[in-house]
C-alpha positions in Angstrom: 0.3 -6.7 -17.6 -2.7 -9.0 -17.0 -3.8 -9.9 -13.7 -6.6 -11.5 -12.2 -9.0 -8.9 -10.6 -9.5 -10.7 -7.3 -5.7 -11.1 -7.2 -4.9 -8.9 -4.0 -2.3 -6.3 -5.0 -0.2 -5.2 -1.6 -0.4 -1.6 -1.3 -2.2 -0.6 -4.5 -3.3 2.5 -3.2 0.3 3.9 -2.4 2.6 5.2 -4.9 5.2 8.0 -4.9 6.0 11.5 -5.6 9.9 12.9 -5.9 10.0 10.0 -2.9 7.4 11.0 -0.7 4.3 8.6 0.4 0.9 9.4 -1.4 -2.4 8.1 -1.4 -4.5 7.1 -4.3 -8.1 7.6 -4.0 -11.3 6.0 -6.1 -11.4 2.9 -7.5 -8.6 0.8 -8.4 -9.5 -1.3 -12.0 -7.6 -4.4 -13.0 -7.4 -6.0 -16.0 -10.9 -8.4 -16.7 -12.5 -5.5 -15.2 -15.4 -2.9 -17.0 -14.1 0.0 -17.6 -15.9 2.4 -16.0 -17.3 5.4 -18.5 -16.3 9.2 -17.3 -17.2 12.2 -18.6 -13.9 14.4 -19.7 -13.9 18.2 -20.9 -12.2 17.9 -24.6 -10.1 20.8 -25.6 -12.9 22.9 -27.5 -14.3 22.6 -24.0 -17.0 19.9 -24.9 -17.6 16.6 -23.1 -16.4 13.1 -23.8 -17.3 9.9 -22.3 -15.2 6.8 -22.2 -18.1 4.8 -23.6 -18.4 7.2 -27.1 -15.7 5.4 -28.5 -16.9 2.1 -27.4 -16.3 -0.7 -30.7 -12.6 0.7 -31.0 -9.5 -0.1 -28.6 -8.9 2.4 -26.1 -5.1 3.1 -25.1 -5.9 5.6 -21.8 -2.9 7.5 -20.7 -3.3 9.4 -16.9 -0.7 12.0 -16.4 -0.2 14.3 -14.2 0.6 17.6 -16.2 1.5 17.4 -19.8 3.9 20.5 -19.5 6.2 18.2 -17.5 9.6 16.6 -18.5 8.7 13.2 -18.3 5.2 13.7 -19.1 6.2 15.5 -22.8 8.2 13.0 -23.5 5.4 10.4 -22.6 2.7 11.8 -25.1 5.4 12.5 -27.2 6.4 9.0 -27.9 2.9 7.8 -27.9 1.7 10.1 -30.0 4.6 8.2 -32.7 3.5 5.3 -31.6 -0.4 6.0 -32.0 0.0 6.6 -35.6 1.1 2.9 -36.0 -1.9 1.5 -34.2 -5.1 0.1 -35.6 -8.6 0.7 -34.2 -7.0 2.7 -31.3 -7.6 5.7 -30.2 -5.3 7.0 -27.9 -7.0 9.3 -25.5 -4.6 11.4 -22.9 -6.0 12.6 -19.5 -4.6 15.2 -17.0 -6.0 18.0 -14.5 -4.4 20.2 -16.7 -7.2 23.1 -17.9 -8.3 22.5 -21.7 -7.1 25.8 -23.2 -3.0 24.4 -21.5 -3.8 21.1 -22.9 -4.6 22.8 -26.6 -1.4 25.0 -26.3 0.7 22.2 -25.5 -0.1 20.1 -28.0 0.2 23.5 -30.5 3.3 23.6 -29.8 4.4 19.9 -29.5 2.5 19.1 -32.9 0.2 16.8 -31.3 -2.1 14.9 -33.7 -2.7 11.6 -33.0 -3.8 11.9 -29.6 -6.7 13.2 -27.8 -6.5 15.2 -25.0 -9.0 15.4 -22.2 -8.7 17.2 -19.1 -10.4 15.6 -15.7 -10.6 18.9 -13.6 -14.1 19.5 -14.1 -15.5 16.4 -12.6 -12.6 14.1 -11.4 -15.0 11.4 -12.8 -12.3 9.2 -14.3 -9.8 9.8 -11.6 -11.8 8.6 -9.6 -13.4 5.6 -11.2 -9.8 4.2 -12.1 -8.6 5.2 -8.6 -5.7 7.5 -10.3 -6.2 10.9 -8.0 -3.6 11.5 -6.0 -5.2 12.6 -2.4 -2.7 14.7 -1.7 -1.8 16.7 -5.2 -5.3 16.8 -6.5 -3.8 15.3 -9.5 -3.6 12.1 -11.4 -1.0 9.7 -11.4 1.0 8.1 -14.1 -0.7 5.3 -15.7 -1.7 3.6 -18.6 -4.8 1.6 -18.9 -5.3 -0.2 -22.4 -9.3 -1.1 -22.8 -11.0 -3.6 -25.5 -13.4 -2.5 -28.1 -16.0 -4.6 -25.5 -15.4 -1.8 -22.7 -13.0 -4.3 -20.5 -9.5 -3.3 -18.7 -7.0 -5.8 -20.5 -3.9 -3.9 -19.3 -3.3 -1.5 -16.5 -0.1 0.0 -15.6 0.1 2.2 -12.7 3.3 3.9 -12.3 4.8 3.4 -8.4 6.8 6.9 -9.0 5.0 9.3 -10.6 8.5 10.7 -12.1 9.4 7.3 -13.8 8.1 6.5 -17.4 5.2 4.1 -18.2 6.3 0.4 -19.9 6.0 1.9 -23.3 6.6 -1.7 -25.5 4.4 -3.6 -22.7 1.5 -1.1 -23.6 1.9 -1.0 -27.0 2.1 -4.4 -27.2 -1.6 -4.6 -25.0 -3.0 -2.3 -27.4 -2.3 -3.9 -30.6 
């Protein structure tokens, strides 16, 4: 999905929950943007910033709690789907704490993903404008970025219980 970034987008800060009205705060990107770097608390409790990768693609998926139905299956299929990919590194981020996030990918045999949890500093929540005022979490959405550090595909997901546009990222990311 490419847009232009001074295209207005009607509502962009509103999505859905189960139905219900919520707010998105931060900093909505678009594609053509900079991605904003972020620091993010890896697994072994470490940090990792957006821009450590920089030279590779990036294929950024916000969700808000991997032990979720629809949020399993997400990383799930992506995790498939990173193995295929070339210069990508596919980089997962919830609120979820870092010692869930290593559990759950223990037991879903998680390898071609990294995890990264945003509950220490919200930083890339924020930055992307993916928190969720209401939840204190992050919504559904999939941001693919160049090995340049630029947005060239952004998906946010109106209902946070729907599924992302797998191909349509995939596709962005190849």
């Amino acid at each position: 999905m490419f847009t232009r970034k001074d295209e207005p987008q009607e509502h962009d800060n509103v999505i859905t929950f189960r139905g219900n009205p919520m707010t998105l705060v931060g900093d909505i990107r678009r594609a053509g943007d900079a991605a904003p770097n972020f620091p993010a608390v890896k697994n072994d409790l470490t940090e990792m910033h957006l821009h450590d990768i920089l030279g590779m693609k990036a294929l950024i998926l916000s969700v808000p709690s991997l032990d979720t139905p629809v949020c399993d299956l997400e990383v799930r299929r992506f995790n498939r789907e990173a193995a295929k990919l070339k210069n990508v590194k596919v980089l997962t981020i919830s609120m979820d704490l870092p010692f869930a996030q290593a559990r759950w990918c223990g037991a879903a045999g998680i390898e071609n993903i990294v995890t990264l949890s945003d509950y220490k500093y919200r930083g890339f929540g924020l930055s992307y404008g993916l928190l969720i005022k209401e939840l204190m979490l992050l919504t559904r959405a999939v941001i693919v970025v160049d090995e340049k550090g630029v947005i060239t595909h952004q998906e946010i997901v109106r209902e946070v219980s729907e599924h992302p546009n797998y191909d349509a990222a995939i596709i962005a990311a190849g």
